[in-house]
SELUMKOL-62536 format. One record per residue (C-alpha): residue number from 1; residue in three letters; y, z, x. Coordinates in Angstrom, 1 decimal. Layout:
// SELUMKOL-62536
@pos:NUM | code:Ala | c2:Y | c3:Z | c1:X
...
//
This chain:
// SELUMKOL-62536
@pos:1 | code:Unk | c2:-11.9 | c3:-6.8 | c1:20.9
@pos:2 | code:Unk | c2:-8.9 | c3:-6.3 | c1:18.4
@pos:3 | code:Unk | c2:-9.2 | c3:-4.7 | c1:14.9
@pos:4 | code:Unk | c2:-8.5 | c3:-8.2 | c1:13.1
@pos:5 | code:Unk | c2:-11.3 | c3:-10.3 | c1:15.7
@pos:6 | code:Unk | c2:-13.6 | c3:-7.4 | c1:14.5
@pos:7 | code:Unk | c2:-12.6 | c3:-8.1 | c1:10.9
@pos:8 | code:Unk | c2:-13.3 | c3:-11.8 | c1:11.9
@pos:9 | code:Unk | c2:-16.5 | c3:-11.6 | c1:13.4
@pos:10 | code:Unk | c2:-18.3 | c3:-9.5 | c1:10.2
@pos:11 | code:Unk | c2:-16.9 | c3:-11.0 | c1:7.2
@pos:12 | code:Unk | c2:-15.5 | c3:-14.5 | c1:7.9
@pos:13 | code:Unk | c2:-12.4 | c3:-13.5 | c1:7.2
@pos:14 | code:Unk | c2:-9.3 | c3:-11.6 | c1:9.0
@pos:15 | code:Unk | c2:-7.5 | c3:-8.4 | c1:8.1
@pos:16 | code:Unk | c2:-3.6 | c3:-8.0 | c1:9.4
@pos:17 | code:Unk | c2:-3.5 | c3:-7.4 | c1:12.8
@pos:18 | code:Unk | c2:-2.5 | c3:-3.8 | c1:12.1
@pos:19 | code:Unk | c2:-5.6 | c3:-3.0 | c1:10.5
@pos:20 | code:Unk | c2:-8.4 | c3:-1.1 | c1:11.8
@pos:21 | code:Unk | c2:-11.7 | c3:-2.3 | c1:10.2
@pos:22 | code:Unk | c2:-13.8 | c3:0.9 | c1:10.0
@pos:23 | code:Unk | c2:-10.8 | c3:2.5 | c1:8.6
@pos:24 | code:Unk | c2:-10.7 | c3:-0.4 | c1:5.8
@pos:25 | code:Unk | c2:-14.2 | c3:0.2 | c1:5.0
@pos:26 | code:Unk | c2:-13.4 | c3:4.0 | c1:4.7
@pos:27 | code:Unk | c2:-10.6 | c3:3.7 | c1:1.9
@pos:28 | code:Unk | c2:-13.3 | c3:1.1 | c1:-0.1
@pos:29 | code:Unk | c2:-15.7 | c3:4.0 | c1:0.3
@pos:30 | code:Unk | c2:-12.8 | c3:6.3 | c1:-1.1
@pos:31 | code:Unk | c2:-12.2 | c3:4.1 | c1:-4.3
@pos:32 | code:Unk | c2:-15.9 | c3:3.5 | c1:-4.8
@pos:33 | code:Unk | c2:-16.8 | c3:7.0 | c1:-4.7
@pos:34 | code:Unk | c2:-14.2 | c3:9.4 | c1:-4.6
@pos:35 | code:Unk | c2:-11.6 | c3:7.7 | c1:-6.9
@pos:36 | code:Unk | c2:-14.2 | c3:6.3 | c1:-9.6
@pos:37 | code:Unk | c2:-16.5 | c3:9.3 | c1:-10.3
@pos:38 | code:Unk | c2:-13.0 | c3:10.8 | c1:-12.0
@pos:39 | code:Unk | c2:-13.3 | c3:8.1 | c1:-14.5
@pos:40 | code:Unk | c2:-16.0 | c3:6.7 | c1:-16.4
@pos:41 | code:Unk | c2:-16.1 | c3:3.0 | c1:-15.2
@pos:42 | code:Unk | c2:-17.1 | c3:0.3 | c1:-16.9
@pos:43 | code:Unk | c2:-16.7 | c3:-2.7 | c1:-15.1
@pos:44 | code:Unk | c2:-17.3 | c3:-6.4 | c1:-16.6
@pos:45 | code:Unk | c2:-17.9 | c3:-9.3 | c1:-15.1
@pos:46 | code:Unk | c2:-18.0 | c3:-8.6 | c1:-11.4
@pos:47 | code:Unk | c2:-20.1 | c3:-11.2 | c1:-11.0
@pos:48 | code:Unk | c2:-17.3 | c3:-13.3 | c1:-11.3
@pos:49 | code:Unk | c2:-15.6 | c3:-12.2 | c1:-8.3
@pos:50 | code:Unk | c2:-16.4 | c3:-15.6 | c1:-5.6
@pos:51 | code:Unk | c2:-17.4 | c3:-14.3 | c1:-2.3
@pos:52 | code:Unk | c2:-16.1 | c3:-16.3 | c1:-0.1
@pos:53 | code:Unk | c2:-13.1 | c3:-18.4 | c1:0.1
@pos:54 | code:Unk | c2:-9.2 | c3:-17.6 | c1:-0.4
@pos:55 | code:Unk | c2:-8.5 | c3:-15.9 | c1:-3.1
@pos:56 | code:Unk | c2:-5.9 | c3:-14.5 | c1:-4.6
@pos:57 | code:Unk | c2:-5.9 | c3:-11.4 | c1:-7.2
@pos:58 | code:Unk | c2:-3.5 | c3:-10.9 | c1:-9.9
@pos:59 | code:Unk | c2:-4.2 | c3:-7.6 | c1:-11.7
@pos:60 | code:Unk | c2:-1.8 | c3:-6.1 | c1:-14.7
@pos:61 | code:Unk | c2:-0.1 | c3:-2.6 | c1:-13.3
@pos:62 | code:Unk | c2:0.0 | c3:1.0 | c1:-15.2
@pos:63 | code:Unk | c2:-0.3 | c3:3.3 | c1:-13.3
@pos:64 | code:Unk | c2:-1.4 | c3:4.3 | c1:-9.3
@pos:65 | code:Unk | c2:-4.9 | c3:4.2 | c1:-10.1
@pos:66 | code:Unk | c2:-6.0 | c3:0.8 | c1:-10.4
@pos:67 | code:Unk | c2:-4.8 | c3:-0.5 | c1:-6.6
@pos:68 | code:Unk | c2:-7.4 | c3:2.6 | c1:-6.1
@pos:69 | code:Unk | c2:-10.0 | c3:1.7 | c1:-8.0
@pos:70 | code:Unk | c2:-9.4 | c3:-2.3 | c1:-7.7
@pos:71 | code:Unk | c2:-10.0 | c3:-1.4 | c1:-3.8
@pos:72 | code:Unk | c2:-13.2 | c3:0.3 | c1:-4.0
@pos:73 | code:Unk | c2:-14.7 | c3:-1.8 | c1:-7.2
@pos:74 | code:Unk | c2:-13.7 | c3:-5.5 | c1:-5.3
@pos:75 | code:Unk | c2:-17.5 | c3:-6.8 | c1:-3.3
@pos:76 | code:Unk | c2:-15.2 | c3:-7.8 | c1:-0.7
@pos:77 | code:Unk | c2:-13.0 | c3:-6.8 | c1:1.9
@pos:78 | code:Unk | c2:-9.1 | c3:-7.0 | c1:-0.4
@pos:79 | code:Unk | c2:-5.5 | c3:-6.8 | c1:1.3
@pos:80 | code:Unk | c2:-2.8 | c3:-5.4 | c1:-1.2
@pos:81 | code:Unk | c2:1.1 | c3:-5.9 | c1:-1.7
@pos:82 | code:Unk | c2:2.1 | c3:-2.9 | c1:-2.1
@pos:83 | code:Unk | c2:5.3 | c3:-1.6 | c1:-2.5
@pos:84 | code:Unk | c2:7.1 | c3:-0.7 | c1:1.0
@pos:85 | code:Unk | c2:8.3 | c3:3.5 | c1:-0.6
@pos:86 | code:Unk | c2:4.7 | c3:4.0 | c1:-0.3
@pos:87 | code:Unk | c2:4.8 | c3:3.3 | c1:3.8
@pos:88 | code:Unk | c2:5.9 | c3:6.2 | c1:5.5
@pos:89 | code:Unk | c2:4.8 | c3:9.0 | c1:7.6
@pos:90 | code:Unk | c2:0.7 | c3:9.9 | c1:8.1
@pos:91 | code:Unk | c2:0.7 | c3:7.7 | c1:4.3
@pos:92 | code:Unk | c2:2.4 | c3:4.6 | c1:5.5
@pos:93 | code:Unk | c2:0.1 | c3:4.7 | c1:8.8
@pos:94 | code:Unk | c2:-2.8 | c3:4.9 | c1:6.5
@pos:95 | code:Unk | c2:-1.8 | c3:2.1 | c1:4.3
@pos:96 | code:Unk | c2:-1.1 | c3:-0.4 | c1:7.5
@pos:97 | code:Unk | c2:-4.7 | c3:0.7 | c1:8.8
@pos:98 | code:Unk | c2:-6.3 | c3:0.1 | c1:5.7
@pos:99 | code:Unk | c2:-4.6 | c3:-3.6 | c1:6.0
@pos:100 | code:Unk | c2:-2.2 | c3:-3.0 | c1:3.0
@pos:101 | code:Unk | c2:1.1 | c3:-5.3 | c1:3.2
@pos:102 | code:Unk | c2:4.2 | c3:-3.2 | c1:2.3
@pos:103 | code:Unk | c2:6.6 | c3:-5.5 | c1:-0.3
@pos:104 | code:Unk | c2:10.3 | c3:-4.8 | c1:-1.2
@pos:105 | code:Unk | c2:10.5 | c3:-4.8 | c1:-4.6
@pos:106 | code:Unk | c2:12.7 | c3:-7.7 | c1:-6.1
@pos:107 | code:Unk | c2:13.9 | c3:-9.0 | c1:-3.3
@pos:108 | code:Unk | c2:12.7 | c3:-12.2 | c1:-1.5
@pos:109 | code:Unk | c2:10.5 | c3:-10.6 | c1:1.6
@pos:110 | code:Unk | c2:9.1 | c3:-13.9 | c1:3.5
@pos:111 | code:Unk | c2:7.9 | c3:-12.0 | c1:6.1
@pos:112 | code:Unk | c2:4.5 | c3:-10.1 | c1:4.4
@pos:113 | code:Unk | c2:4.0 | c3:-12.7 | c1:2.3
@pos:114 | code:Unk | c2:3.2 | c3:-15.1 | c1:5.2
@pos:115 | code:Unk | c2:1.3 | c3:-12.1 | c1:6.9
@pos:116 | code:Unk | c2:-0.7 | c3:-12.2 | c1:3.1
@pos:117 | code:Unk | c2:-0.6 | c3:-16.7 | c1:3.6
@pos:118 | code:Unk | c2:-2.1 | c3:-15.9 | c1:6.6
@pos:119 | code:Unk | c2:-5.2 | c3:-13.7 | c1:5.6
@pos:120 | code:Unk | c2:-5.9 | c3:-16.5 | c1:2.8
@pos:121 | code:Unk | c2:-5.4 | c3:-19.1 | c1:5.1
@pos:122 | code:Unk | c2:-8.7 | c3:-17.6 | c1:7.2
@pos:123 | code:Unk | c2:-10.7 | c3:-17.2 | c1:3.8
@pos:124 | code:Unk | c2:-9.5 | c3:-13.6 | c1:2.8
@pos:125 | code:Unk | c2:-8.7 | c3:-12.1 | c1:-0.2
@pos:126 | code:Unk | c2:-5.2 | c3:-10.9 | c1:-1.5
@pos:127 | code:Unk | c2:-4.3 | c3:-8.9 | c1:-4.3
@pos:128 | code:Unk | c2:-1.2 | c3:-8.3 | c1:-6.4
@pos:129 | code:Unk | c2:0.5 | c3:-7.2 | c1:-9.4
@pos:130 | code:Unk | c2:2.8 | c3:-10.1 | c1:-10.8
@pos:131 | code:Unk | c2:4.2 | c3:-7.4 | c1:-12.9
@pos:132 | code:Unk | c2:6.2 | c3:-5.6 | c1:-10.4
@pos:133 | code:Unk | c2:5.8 | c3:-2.8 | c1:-11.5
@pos:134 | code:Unk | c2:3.8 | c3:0.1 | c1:-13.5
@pos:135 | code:Unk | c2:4.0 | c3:-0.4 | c1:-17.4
@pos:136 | code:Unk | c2:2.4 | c3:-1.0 | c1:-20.3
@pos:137 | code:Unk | c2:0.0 | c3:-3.4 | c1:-19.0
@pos:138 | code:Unk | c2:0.2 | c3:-5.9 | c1:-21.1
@pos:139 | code:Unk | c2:2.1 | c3:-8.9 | c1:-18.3
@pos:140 | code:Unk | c2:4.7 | c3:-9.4 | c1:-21.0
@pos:141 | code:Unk | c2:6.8 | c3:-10.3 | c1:-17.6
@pos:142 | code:Unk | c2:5.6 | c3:-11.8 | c1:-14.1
@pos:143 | code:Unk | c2:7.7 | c3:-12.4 | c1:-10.5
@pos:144 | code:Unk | c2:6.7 | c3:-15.4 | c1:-8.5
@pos:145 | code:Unk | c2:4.8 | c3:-13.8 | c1:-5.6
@pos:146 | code:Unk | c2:1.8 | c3:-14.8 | c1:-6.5
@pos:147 | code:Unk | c2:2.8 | c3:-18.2 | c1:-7.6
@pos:148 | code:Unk | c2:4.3 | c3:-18.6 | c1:-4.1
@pos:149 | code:Unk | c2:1.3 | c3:-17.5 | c1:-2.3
@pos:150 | code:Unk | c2:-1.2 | c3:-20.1 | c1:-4.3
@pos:151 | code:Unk | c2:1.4 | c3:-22.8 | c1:-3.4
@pos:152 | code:Unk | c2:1.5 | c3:-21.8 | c1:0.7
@pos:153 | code:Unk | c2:-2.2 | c3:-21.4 | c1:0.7
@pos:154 | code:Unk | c2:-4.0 | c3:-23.4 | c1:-1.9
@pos:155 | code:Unk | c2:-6.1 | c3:-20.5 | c1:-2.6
@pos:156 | code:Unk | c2:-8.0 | c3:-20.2 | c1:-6.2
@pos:157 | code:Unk | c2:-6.9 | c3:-17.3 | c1:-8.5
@pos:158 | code:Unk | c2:-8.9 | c3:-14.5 | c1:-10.5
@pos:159 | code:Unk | c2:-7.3 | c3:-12.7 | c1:-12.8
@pos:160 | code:Unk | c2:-8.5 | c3:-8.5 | c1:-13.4
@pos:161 | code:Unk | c2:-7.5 | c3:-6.6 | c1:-16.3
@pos:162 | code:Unk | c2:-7.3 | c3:-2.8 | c1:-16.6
@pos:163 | code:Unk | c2:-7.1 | c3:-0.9 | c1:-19.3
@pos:164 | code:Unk | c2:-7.5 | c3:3.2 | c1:-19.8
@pos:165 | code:Unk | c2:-6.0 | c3:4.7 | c1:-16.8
@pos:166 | code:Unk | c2:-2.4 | c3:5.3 | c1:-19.1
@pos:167 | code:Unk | c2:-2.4 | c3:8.7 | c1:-20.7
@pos:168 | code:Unk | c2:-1.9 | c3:7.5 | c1:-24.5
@pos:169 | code:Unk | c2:1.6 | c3:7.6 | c1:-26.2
@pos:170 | code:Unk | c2:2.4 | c3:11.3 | c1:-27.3
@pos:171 | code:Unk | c2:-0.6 | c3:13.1 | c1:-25.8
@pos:172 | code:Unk | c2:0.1 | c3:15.9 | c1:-23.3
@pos:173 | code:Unk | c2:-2.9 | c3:17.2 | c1:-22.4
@pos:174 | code:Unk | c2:-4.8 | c3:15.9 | c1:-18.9
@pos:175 | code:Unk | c2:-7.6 | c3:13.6 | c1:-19.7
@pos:176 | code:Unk | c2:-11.2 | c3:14.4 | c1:-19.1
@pos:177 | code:Unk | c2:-13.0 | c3:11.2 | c1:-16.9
@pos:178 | code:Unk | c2:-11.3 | c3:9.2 | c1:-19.3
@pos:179 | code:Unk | c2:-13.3 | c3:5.9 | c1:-20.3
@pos:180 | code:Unk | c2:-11.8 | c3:2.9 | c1:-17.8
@pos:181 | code:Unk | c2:-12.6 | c3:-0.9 | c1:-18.3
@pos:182 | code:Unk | c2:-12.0 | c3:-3.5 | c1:-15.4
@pos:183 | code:Unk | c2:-12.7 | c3:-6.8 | c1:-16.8
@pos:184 | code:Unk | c2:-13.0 | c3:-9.7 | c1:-14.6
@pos:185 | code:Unk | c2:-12.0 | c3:-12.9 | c1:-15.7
@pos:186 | code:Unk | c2:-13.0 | c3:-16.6 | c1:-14.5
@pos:187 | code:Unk | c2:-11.3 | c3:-17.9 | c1:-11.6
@pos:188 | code:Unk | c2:-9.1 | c3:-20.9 | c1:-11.7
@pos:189 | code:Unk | c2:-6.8 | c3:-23.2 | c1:-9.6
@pos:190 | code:Unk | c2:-3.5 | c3:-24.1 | c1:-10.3
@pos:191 | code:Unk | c2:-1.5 | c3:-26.6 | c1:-9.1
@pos:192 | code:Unk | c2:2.0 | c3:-25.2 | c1:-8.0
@pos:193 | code:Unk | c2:5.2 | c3:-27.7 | c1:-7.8
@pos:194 | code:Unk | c2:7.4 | c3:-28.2 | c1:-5.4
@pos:195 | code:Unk | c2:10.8 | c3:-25.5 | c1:-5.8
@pos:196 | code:Unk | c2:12.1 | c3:-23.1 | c1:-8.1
@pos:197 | code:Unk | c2:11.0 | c3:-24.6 | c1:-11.1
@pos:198 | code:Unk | c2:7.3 | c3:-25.2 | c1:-9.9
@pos:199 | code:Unk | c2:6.9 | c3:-21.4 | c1:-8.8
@pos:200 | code:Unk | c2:8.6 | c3:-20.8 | c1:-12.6
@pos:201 | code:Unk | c2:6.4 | c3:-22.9 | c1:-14.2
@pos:202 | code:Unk | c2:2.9 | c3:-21.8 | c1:-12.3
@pos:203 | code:Unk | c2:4.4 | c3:-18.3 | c1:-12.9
@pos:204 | code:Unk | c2:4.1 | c3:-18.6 | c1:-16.6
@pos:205 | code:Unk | c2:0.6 | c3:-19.8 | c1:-16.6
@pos:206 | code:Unk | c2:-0.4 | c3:-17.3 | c1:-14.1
@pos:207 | code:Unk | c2:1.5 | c3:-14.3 | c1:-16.0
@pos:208 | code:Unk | c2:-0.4 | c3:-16.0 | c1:-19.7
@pos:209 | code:Unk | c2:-3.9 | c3:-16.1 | c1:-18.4
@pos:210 | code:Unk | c2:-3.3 | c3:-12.4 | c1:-17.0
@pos:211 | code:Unk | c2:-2.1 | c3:-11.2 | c1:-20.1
@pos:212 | code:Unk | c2:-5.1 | c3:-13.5 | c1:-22.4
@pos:213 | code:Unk | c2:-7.3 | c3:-11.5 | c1:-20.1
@pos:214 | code:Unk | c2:-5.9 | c3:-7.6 | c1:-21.1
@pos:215 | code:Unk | c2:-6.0 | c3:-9.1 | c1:-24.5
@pos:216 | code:Unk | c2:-9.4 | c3:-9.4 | c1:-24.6
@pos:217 | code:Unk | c2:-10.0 | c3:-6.6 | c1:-22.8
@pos:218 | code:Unk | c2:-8.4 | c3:-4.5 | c1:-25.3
@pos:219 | code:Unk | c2:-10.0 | c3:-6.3 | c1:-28.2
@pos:220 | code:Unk | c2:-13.4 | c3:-5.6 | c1:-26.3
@pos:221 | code:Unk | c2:-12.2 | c3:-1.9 | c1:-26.3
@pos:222 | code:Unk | c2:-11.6 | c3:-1.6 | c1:-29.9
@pos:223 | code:Unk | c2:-14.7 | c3:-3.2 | c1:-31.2
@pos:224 | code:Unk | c2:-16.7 | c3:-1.2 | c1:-28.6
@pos:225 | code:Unk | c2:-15.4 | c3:1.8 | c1:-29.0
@pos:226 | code:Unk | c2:-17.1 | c3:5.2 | c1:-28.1
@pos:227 | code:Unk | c2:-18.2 | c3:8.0 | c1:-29.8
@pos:228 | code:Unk | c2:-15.7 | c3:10.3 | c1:-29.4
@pos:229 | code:Unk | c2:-18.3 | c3:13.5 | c1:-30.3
@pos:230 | code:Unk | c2:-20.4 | c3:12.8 | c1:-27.8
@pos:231 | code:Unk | c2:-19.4 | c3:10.8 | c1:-25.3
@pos:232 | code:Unk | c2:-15.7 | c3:12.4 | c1:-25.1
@pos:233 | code:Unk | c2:-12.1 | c3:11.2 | c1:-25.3
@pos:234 | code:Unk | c2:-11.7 | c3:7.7 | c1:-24.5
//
């Protein structure tokens, strides 16, 4: 039996054929328990998250540690764009047996995104960051991979926000477990049009109910916010 019938036959849903299930279940274990103990986690909303059904993830980007702890936090199996760089060597192996999907970054790359159509097409789950790239977070900007992929599947969308995994502005010093929120938002379907100005104009709503979401998240934050004396630096 393959890795993706095994994938099949315990969740309902299939994993790339290059992934190895056991190994898939080993990086979840790594975010869950590895990854997340260096932080203080709080998550919000998980319940949120359906479990079952295609669905894809859009998540704002900031740094390397929230594919981590996205992986390991998700209650169900996830499959990641992530940027090809990242696939070589004993890493890129890894990545491909985890059932990551390497991505060239801004340009049009139809073949892993019908490898990600076709893990959402059998009830899976695919994550990615409209932003592109790490920054500030906030989805001021958004490409139209995910767009695309909600068009070629018809899957629903949930949007995750991050926020305290960026060092802050002008501080030098490494971070004790700093405080980390991942708030899950409600998911929703959007209708995508047909061409470029469809993929635009689901873009924008995907890219503004993204960036609604950090908003709150960081408005959650500042009203919430711990007691630096004895809980530590947030």
């Amino acid at each position: 039996m393959t890795g993706a019938t095994d994938a099949t036959a315990r969740t309902g849903t299939r994993l790339p054929e290059d992934a190895t299930p056991w190994i898939h279940e080993f990086g979840r274990l790594i975010g869950r328990y590895i990854v997340r103990p260096a932080f203080r986690v709080r998550l919000h909303g998980r319940e949120r998250v359906p479990m079952t059904g295609s669905l894809v993830v859009i998540a704002n980007h900031s740094t390397m540690i929230e594919p981590q702890l996205l992986f390991g936090m998700l209650p169900r199996r996830s499959v990641f764009l992530v940027k090809d760089t990242l696939f070589k060597g004993a890493l890129g192996w890894f990545f491909r047996r985890l059932g990551q999907v390497p991505v060239r970054r801004g340009e049009p790359d139809r073949k892993p995104l019908m490898t990600a159509v076709s893990v959402l097409k059998d009830g899976g789950l695919v994550g990615i960051f409209p932003e592109g790239t790490r920054g500030s977070g906030d989805v001021a900007n958004a490409e139209r991979g995910a767009a695309w992929l909600v068009r070629a599947s018809g899957a629903t969308v949930l949007p995750i926000a991050t926020r305290g995994t960026l060092r802050p502005a002008g501080s030098m010093k490494r971070r004790f477990r700093p405080r980390v929120d991942i708030m899950f938002g409600d998911p929703f379907t959007v209708e995508v049009g047909k061409g470029r100005a469809g993929l635009e104009e689901a873009t924008e709503r995907l890219r503004g109910e993204l960036a609604a979401l950090v908003k709150s998240l960081d408005e959650w934050r500042e009203v919430h916010q711990v007691d630096r004396s004895s809980q530590g630096r947030t």
